[in-house]
N, C-alpha and C positions, 0 to 999 in steps of 0.2 A: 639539281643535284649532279647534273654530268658535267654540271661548269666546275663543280668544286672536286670529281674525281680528279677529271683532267688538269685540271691546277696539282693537286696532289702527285698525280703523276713524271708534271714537268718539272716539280719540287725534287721527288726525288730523286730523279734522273742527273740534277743540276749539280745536287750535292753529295751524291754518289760519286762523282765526276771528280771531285775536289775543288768547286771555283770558291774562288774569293772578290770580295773586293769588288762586285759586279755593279751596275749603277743600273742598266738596263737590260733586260729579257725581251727579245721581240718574237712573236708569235705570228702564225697565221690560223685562225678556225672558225672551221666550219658553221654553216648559217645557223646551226641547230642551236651554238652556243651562244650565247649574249655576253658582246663583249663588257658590259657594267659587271656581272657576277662573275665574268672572270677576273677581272681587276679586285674586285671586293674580297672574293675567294685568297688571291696574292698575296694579299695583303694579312691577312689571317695564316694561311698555311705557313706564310717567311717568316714571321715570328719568330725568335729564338733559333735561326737559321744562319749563314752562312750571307744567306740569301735577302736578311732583312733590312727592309730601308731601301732597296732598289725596285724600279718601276717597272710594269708589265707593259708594252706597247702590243695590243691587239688591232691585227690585220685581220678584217673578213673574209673569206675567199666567196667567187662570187660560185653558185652550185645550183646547174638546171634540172627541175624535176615535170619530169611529162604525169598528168595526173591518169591513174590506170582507168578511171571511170569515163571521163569527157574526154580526152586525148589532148589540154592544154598543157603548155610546155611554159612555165615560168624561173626566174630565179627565186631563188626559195631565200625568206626573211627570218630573222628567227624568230618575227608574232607570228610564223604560219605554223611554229610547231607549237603540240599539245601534248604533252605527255614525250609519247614515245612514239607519236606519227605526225608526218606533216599534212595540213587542210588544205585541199586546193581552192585559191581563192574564185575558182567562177563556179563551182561546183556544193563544195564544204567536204569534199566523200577524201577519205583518210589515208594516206600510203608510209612507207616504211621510212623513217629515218637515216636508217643505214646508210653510213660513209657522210652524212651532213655533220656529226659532231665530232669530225677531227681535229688533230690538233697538232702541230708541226712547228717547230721551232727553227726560226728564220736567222737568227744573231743574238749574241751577246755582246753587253759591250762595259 
């Protein structure tokens, strides 16, 4: 569900804006997001938009998270999040998501 906020949000930010005629949105976000449901989300949201018919290029950025239980330091994937916390993979013990589901827009083109 935060892939289809954040789609929503870069919707209407775009055509707020007044763009036309776009062919590509390029992105970077965060590990928490999966870039297939942001593209899928795109694609739905642009509908009836300004926006429709042009493609999403998601960039992942890469995001290290230290686990606060065992003290491993990995880049974080977006199967290690669950919900609303990310799983340390040597551990399984739960820490906060926060700042892994951003979302930054890179180009238009």
């Amino acid at each position: 569900m935060h892939d289809y906020h954040a789609v929503e949000a870069i919707v209407a930010r775009l055509t707020e804006a007044g763009l036309y005629d776009v062919a590509e949105v390029r992105i970077r976000a965060g590990p928490a997001l999966s870039a297939v449901s942001l593209r899928q989300a795109y694609e739905m949201v642009t509908l009836g938009t300004p926006l429709a018919g042009s493609r999403l290029i998601v960039e992942t950025a890469d995001e290290e998270c230290t686990c606060p239980a065992c003290g491993k330091a990995w880049n974080v994937r977006c199967e290690d999040v669950a919900g609303h916390v990310v799983m340390c993979p040597a551990c399984d013990a739960p820490s906060s998501v926060e700042g892994l589901a951003n979302v930054q827009v890179l180009g238009i083109g």
